[in-house]
Structures are given as C-alpha cells and as structure tokens.
C-alpha positions in Angstrom: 162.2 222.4 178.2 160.7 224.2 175.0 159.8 220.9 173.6 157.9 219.7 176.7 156.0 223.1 176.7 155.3 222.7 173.1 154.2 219.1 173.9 151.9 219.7 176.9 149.9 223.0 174.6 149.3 220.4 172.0 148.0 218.1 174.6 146.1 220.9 176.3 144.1 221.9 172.8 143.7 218.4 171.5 142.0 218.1 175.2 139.9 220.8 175.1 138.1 220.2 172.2 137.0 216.6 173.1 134.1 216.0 174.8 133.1 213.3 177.7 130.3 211.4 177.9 128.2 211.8 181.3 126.2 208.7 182.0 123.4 210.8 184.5 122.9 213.0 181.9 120.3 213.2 179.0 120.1 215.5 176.4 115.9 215.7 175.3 115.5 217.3 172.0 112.1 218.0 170.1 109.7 218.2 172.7 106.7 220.6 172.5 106.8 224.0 173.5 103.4 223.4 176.0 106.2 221.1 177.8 109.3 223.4 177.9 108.8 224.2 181.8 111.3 222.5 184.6 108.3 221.3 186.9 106.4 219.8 183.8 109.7 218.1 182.3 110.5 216.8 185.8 106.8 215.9 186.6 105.8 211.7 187.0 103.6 212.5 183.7 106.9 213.0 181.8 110.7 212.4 182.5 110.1 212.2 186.5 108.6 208.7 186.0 112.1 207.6 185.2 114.5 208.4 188.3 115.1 211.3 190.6 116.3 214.0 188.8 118.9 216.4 190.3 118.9 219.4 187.7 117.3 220.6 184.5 118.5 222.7 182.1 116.8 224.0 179.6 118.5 225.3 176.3 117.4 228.9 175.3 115.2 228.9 172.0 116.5 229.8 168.9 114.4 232.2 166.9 114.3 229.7 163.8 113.6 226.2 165.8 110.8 224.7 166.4 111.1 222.3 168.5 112.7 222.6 172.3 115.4 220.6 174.4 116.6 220.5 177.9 119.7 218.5 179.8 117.9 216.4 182.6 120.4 215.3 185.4 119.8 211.7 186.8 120.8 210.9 190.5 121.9 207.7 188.8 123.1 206.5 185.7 120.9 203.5 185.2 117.7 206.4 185.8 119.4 208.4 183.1 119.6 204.8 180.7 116.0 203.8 181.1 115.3 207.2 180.5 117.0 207.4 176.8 115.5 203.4 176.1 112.0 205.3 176.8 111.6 207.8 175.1 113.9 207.9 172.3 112.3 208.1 169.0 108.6 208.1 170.5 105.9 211.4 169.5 104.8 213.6 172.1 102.3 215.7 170.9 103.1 215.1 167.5 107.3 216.3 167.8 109.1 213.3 167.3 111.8 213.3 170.7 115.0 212.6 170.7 117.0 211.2 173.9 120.7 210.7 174.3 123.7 210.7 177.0 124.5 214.5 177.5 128.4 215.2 177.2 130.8 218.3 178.7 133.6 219.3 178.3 137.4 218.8 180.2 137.8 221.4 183.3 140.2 223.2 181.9 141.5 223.3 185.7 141.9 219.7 185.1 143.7 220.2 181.8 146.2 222.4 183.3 147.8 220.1 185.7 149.5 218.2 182.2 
C-alpha cells in the first residue's frame, strides 16, 4: 500500500508540472500598449475579425517590458487557428506580434482522482 501511495505522488507531481495545449486559446504577445484594452483587442479592426471570442485576458504589465500580451478565448478551435496563421509574426504599429495556442495546467481535482 506504501508503494502505490509513493507511486500515485510521483504521478501526481510529474502531472502537475505539465502543461496542456488548449486549441480555443491564443496567447498574443508584443502588441502596442495603445491596443492593450478588451474591447479594442476583441474589436473587427483587430482579433474580432477572426471568430467569436468568449474571454480575454489580459496579462498584467511588468515594470521592465515593453511590449503587452493577452489570452483571447475562441468559441472554436478552427477561429483560434486562423487566428495564430494571421497574425503571427506580422508588425502592428511597429511591435512585431507573436500568436500561439495558449496552454493550462492539470485540475489538480482532476489529478487527485489517480
């Protein structure tokens, strides 16, 4: 019985550090900070032209950085694709913008059941 404990905290950290790809989410980095605003970000003018989006999130600044990012929540998965294929690697404003598939991490509720 000591063994299988051992056995399922090794699981359980091994687990927890990994993280898991979400396909509706895209991580923006680099934008301008005239842009770092939900309802511009979400307007038809910038990421809205791509797909209905559910949820933004943008990421606090850090004193030292001078670019911005936010997580921008597809309702689907092929929205949250042509999103990353259109604006990956393009200027806006002169800040070259970076798109990518956002990733979380396990629930640790869903971790505990092993």
């Amino acid at each position: 019985l000591q063994n299988l404990k051992q056995q399922l905290d090794m699981n359980y950290q091994k687990l927890s550090k990994w993280r898991i790809i979400q396909k509706n989410l895209v991580h923006i980095q680099g934008f301008p900070k005239e842009l770092n605003s939900e309802e511009i970000l979400a307007s038809q003018e910038y990421f809205g032209q791509y797909g209905k989006i559910t949820n933004i999130c943008l990421v606090p600044i850090k004193a030292n950085r001078t670019y911005h990012s936010a997580y921008i929540t597809y309702e689907t998965e092929e929205q949250a694709a042509y999103c990353i294929l259109a604006v990956d690697s393009i200027k806006i404003k002169n800040n070259l913008v970076r798109a990518f598939f956002g990733t979380t991490k396990y629930c640790s509720n869903f971790l505990c059941i092993f």
